[in-house]
Every structure is written in C-alpha cells, then in structure tokens.
C-alpha positions as CSV (number, residue, x, y, z in Angstrom):
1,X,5.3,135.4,130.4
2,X,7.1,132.8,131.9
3,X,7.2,128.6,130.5
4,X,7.5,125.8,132.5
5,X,9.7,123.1,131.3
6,X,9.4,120.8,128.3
7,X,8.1,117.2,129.5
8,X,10.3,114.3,127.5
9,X,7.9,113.9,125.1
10,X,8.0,117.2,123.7
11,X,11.7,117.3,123.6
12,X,11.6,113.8,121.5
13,X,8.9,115.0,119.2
14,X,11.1,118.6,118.7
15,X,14.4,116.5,118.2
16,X,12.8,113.7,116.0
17,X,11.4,116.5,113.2
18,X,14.5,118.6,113.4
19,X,12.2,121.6,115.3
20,X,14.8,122.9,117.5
21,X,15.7,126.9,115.9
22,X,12.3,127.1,114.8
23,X,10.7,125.8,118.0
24,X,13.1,128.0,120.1
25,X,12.5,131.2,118.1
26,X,8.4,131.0,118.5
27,X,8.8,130.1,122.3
28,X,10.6,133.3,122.6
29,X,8.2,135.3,121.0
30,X,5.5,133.8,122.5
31,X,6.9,134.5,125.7
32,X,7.5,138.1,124.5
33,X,4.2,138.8,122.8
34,X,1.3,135.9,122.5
35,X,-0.7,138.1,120.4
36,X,2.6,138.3,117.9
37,X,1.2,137.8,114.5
38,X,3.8,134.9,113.3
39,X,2.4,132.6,116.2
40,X,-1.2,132.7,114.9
41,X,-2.3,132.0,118.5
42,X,-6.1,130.2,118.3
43,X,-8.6,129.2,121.0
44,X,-9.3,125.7,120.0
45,X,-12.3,124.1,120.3
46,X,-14.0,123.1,123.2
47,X,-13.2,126.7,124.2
48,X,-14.3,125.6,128.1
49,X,-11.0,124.0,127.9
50,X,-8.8,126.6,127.6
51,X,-6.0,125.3,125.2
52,X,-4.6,127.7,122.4
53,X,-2.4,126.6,119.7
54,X,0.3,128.4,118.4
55,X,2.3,128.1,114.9
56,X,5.5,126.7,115.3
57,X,6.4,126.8,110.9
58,X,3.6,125.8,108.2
59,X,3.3,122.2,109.0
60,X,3.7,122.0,112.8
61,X,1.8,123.6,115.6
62,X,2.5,123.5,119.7
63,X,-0.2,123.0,121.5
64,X,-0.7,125.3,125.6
65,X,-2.7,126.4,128.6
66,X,-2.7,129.1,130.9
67,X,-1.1,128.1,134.3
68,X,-2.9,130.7,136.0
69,X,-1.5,129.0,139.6
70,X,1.8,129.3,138.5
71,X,1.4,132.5,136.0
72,X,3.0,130.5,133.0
73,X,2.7,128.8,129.8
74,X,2.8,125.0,130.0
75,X,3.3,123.8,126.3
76,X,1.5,120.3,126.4
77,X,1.6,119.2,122.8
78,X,2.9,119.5,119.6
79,X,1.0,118.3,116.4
80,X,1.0,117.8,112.6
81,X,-1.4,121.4,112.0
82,X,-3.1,119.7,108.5
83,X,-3.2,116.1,109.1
C-alpha cells in the first residue's frame, strides 16, 4: 500500500514529540501489513466516515483514510490516544 506525503503539520507534530524512529517504523509496517498486530488498526467512530487509527507507541496514535482514487493511505492526524 502506498502513502501519500506528510502535510507540515504532521511533520511538526512528529518532530515536536521526538516521533520520528517510532513513526517511521509503524508507517512501514503499515504499509506492509495494515492488519499487523503492533499497529492495532481500529475503525473509529462514525464508521460512515471511514477513518482508522493506528498505534504509533502507547501514548500516541496516527490517525488515516483510504484514498481509494489514488489507492493509498493519506495519514491525516496524529493524536494523544488517552487524553
């Protein structure tokens, strides 16, 4: 599965909370396998919406949709998972 690039935000949020190995290392697998069990990959409520969430380490989570017009991942967020 392919991912279209990071907007700026993303990349400030990733470089502001030091996420860079970690956030690298789950991009790859979820570009390998999105059912992998380390990303944890949820539907998240509304489900008519269509964005997942994957685990990114225990406190942070990145946030996608399926770019069926383009066949890729967009990442679109990334958030504090228990805040």
């Amino acid at each position: 599965m392919k991912i279209l690039p990071l907007s700026k935000l993303i990349e400030k949020k990733i470089k502001k909370y030091n996420l860079q190995v970690k956030f690298s290392k789950q991009l790859k697998l979820l570009c390998l396998n999105p059912k992998h069990p380390s990303l944890n990959v949820e539907l998240l409520e509304p489900k008519e919406f269509g964005i997942y969430s994957f685990r990114i380490d225990r406190k942070f989570r990145g946030l996608f949709i399926f770019r069926e017009d383009k066949k890729a991942l967009e990442i679109i967020n990334i958030t504090v998972h228990y805040h």
